[in-house]
C-alpha positions as CSV (number, residue, x, y, z in Angstrom):
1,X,-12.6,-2.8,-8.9
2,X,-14.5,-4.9,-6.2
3,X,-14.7,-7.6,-8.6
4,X,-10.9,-8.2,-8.7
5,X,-10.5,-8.2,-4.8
6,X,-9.2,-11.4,-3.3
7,X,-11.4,-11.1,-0.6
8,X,-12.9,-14.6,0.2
9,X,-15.4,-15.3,3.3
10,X,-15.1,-18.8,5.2
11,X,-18.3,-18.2,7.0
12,X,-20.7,-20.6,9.0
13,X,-22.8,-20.2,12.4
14,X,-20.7,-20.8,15.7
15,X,-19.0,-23.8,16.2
16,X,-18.7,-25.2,12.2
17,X,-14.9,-25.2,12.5
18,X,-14.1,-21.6,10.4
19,X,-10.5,-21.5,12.1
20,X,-9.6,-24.9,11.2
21,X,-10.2,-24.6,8.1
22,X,-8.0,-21.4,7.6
23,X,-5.3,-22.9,9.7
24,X,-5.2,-25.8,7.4
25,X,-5.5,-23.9,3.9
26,X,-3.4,-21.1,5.0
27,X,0.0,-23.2,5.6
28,X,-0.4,-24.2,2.1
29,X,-1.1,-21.4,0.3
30,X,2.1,-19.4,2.7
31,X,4.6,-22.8,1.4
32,X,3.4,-21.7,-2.1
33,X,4.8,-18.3,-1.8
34,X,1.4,-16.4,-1.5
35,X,1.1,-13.2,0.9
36,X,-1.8,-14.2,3.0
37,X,-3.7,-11.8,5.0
38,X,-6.7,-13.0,7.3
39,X,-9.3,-10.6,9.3
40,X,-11.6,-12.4,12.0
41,X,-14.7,-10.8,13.0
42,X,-16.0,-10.2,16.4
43,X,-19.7,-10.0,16.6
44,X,-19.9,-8.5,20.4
45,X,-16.4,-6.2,19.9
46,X,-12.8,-6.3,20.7
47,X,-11.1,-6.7,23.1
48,X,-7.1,-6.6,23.2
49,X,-5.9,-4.3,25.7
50,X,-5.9,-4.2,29.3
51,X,-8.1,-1.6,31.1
52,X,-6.0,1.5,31.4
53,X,-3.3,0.7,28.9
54,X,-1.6,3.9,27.3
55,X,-3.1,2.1,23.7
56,X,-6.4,1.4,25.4
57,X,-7.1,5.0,26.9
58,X,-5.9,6.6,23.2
59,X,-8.4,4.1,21.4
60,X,-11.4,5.2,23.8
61,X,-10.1,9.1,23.6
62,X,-11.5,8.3,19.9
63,X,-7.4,8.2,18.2
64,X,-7.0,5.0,16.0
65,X,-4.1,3.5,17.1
66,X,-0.9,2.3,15.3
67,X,1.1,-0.3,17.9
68,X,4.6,-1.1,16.3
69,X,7.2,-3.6,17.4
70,X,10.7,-5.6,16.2
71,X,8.6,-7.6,14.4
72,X,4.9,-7.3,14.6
73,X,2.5,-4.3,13.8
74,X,-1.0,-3.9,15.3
75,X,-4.1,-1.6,14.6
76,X,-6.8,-0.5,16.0
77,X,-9.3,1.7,14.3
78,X,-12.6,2.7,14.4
79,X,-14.8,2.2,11.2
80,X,-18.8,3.1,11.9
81,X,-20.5,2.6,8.9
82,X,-17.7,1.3,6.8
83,X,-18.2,-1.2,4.2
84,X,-16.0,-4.5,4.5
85,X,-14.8,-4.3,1.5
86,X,-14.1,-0.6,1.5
87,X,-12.2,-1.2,4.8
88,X,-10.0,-4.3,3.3
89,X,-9.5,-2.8,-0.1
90,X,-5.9,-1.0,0.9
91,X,-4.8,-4.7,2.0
92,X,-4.8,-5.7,-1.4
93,X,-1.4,-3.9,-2.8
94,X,-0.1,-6.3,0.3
95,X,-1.9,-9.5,0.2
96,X,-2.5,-12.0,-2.5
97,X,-5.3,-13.1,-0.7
98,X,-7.8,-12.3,1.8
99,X,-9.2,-14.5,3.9
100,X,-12.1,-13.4,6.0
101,X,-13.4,-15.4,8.7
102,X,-17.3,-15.2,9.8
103,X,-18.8,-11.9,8.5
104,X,-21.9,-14.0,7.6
105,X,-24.3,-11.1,6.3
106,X,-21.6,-9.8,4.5
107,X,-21.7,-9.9,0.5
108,X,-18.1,-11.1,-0.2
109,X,-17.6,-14.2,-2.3
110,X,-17.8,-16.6,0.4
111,X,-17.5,-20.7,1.4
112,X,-20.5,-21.8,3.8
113,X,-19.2,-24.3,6.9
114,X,-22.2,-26.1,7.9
115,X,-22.0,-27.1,11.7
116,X,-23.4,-30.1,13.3
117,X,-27.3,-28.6,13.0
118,X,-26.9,-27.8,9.2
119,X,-28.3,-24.6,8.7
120,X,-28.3,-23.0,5.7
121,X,-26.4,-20.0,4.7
122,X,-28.1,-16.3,5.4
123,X,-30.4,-15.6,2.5
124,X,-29.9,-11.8,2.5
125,X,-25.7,-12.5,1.9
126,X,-26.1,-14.0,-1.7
127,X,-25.7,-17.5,-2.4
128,X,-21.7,-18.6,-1.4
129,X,-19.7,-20.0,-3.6
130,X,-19.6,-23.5,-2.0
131,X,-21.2,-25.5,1.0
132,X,-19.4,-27.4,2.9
133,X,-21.2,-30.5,5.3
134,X,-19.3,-31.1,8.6
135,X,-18.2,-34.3,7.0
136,X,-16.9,-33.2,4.1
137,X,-13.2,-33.3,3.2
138,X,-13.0,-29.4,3.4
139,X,-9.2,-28.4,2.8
140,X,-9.3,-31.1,-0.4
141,X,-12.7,-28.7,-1.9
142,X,-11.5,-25.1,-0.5
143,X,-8.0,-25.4,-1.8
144,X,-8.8,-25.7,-5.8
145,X,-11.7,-23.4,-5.1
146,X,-9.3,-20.6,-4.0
147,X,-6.9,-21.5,-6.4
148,X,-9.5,-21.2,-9.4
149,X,-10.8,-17.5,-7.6
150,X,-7.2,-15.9,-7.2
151,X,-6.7,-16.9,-10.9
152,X,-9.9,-15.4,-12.3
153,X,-9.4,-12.0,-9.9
154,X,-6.0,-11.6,-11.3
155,X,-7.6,-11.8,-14.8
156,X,-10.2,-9.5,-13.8
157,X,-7.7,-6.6,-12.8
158,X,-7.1,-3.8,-14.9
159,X,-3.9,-4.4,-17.8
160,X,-2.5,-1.4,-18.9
161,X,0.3,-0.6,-21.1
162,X,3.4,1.1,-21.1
163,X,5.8,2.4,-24.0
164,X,8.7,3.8,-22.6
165,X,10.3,6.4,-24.8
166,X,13.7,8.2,-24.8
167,X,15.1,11.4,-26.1
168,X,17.9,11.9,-28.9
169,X,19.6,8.8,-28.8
170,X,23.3,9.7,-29.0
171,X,24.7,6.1,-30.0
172,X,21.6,5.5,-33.2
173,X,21.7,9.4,-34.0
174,X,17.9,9.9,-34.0
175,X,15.2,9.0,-31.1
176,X,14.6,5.6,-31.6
177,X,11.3,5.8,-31.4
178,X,10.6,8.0,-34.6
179,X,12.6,5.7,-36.1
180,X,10.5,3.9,-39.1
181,X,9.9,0.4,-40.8
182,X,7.8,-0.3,-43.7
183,X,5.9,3.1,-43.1
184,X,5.3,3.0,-38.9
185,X,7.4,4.1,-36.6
186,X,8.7,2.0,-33.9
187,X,6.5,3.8,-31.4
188,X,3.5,3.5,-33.1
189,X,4.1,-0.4,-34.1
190,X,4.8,-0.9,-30.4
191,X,1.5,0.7,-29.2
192,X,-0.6,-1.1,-32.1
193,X,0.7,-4.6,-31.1
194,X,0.7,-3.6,-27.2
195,X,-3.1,-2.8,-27.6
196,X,-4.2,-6.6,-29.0
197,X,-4.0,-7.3,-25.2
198,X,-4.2,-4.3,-22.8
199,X,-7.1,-1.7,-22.6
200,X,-5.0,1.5,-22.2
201,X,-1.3,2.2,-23.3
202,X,0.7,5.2,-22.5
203,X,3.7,6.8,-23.6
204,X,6.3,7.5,-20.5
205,X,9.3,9.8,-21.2
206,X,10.6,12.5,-23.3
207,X,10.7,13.3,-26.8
208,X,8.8,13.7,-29.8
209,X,5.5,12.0,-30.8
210,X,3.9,12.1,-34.0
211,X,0.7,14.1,-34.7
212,X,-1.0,10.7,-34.9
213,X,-0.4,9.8,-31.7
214,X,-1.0,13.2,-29.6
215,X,-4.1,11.2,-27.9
216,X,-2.7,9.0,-26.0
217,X,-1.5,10.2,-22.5
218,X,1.9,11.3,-21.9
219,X,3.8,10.5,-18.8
220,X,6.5,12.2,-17.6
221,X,9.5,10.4,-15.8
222,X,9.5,10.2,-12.5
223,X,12.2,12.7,-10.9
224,X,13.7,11.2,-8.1
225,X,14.7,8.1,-10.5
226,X,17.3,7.8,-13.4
227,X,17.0,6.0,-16.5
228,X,14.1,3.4,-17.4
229,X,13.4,2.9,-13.6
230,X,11.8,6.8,-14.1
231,X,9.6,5.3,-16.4
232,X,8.3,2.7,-14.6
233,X,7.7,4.7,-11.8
234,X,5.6,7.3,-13.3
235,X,3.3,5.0,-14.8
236,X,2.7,2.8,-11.6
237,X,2.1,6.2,-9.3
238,X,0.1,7.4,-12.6
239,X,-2.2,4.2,-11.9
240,X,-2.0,2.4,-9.0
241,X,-4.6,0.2,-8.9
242,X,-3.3,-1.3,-12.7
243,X,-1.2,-3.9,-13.9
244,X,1.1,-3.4,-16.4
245,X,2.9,-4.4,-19.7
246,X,5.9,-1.8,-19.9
247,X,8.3,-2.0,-23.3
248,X,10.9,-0.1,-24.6
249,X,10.8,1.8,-27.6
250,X,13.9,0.2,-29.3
251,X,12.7,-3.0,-30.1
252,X,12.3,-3.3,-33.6
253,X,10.8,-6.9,-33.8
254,X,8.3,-6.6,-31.3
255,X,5.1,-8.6,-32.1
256,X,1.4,-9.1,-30.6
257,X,2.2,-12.7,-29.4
258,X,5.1,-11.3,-26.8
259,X,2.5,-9.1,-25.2
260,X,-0.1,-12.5,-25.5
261,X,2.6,-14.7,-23.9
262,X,3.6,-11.9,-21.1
263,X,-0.5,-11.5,-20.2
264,X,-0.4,-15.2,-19.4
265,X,2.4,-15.7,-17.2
266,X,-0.3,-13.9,-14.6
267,X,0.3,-15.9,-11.7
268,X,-1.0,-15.4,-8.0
269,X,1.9,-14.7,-5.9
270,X,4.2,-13.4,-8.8
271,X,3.7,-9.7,-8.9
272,X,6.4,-9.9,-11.8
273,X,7.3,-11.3,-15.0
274,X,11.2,-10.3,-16.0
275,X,11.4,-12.6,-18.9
276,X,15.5,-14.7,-19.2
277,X,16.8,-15.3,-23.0
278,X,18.8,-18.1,-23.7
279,X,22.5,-17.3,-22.6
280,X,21.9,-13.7,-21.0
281,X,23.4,-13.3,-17.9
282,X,20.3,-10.9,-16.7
283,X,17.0,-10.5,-16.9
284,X,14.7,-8.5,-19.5
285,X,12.7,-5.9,-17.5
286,X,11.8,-3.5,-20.7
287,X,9.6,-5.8,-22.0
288,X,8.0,-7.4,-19.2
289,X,4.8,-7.5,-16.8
290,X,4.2,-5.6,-13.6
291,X,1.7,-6.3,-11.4
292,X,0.5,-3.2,-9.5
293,X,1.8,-5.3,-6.0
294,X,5.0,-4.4,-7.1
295,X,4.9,-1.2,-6.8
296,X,6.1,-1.0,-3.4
297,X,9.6,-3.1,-4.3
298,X,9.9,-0.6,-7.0
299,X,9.8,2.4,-4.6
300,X,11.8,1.1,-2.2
301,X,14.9,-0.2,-4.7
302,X,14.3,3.6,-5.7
303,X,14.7,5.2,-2.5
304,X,17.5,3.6,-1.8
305,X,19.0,4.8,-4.9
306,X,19.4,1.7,-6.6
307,X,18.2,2.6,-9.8
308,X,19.7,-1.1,-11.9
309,X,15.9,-3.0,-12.9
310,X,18.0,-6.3,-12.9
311,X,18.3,-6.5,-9.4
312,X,14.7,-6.4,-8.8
313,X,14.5,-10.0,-10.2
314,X,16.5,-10.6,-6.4
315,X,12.9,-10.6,-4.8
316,X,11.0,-13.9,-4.6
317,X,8.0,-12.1,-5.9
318,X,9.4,-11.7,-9.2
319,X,9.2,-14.9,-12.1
320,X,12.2,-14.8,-14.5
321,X,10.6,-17.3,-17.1
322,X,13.2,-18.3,-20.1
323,X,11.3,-16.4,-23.3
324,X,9.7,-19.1,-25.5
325,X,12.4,-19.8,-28.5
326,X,10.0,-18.6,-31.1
327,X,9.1,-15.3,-29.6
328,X,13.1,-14.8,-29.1
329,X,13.4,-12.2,-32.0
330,X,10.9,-10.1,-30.2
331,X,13.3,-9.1,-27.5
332,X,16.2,-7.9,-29.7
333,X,16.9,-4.3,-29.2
334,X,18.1,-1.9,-31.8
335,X,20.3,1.2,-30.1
336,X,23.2,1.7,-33.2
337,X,22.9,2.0,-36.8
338,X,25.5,-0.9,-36.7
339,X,22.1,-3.2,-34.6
340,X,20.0,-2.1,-37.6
């Protein structure tokens, strides 16, 4: 997993202008939509309350403490013997990116800001990824460099899959999902073509599956959600850490290259792919990619019993790309005899 953090070091010896080179990238990457997250390191301790504050004397009782306002949050923990990335991991459901500034000796992926002496980077850290002179056009270099290392961490995260399945199916007359064509069933189809570009797939939801396909793991729907929103639930809490492909069972033209082209609308800052066709009013969220970011806006539309996946295309994290006019058929979905 530590391989798929975006957890980058600016790091460099006193004085080679580490804050001013955040401040300058960071803007950018913020316009761009990104959730940015940055953790400065202070080599003799920190300080940020005034002797005998209530927060102060709780920290030194031994309490981490939790300081909460209108509009800002602030902790305070203590961490002996905690690995950085160990301690930043949690940030990373939040955060796009993770800039760290100094932390020198640590191993992170890291740029090197030489100051005005030059001195090399700490041998025992691992060679960083780039090093910077103090002349040096250094937001023009950093700026791809992150760009390239979001891209290939988002790459590098676990893709699952997710076949969501249903029971009866009053209005066809039989559960779709059993349903056959040219000796598969839809299920099955669905989980062959799913697994060209994932490296697990699940079934979520009720019903019957054949003998054939009694290995794969069974999800149950979540309970304090209705309809497909269940489904999507169950499989992000069932993995939090993964990314998802999630597709209905009722979609009778599904092929390998939908899947393909929903894998590579992965973009940094988009922790969703809702897919538009041509003339629909909404969006297509059963056949669509979640990253495991997401998670969060999917709990909270759910506890506030808004259970309608259309609406979660509302949130600026969430890319509505028009489905490529050759792929079309792939999103048709079957739920009558009459569709057949």
């Amino acid at each position: 997993m530590a391989d798929c953090l975006p957890i980058l070091g600016i790091s460099g010896w006193s004085g080679s202008g580490k804050t001013t080179l955040i401040e300058q990238v960071t803007g950018e990457f913020l316009a761009g939509g990104l959730k940015v997250a940055i953790v400065k390191h202070y080599a003799h301790g920190l300080q940020v309350d005034r002797e005998g504050k209530d927060s102060d004397r709780f920290f030194k009782l031994g309490a981490d403490v939790l300081v909460h306002g209108d509009s800002q949050v602030f902790s305070r923990g203590h961490h002996e013997g905690v690995q950085l990335t160990e301690l930043l991991a949690p940030l990373v459901g939040r955060y796009d990116l993770i800039l760290v500034e100094g932390h020198k000796r640590s191993d992170i992926p890291k740029v090197w800001l030489e100051g005005d002496d030059g001195r090399a980077p700490l041998r025992e850290a691992g060679p960083p990824l780039l090093v910077l002179s103090r002349d040096a056009d250094r937001p023009a270099a950093v700026k791809p460099l992150i760009e390239e290392f979001l891209t290939d961490r988002l790459a590098a995260e676990p893709l699952y899959g997710c076949v969501l399945i249903g029971g009866k199916s009053t209005r066809m007359g039989r559960p779709k999902h059993l349903i056959e064509t040219d000796g598969k069933t839809w299920l099955a189809r669905t989980i062959e073509h799913m697994e060209r570009t994932v490296s697990k797939v699940v079934i979520s939801g009720a019903g019957e599956v054949p003998d054939e396909l009694s290995n794969y793991v069974r999800l149950p729907d979540a309970p304090d959600a209705r309809g497909p929103m269940s489904g999507l639930l169950s499989m992000m809490r069932w993995a939090p850490q993964a990314s998802w492909l999630a597709a209905a069972c009722d979609m009778p033209d599904i092929t390998p290259e939908a899947f393909e082209w929903l894998a590579s609308t992965r973009t940094p800052g988009k922790w969703a792919t809702m897919p538009r066709l041509a003339g629909a009013k909404g969006v297509e969220p059963l056949l669509a990619y979640y990253n495991f970011r997401f998670a969060g806006l999917l709990e909270a539309q759910a506890a506030a019993g808004n259970h309608r996946l259309n609406d979660l295309a509302n949130n600026p994290e969430a890319a509505t790309p028009p489905v490529p006019e050759d792929l079309t058929p792939a999103w048709r979905n079957a739920n009558s005899p009459q569709d057949l």
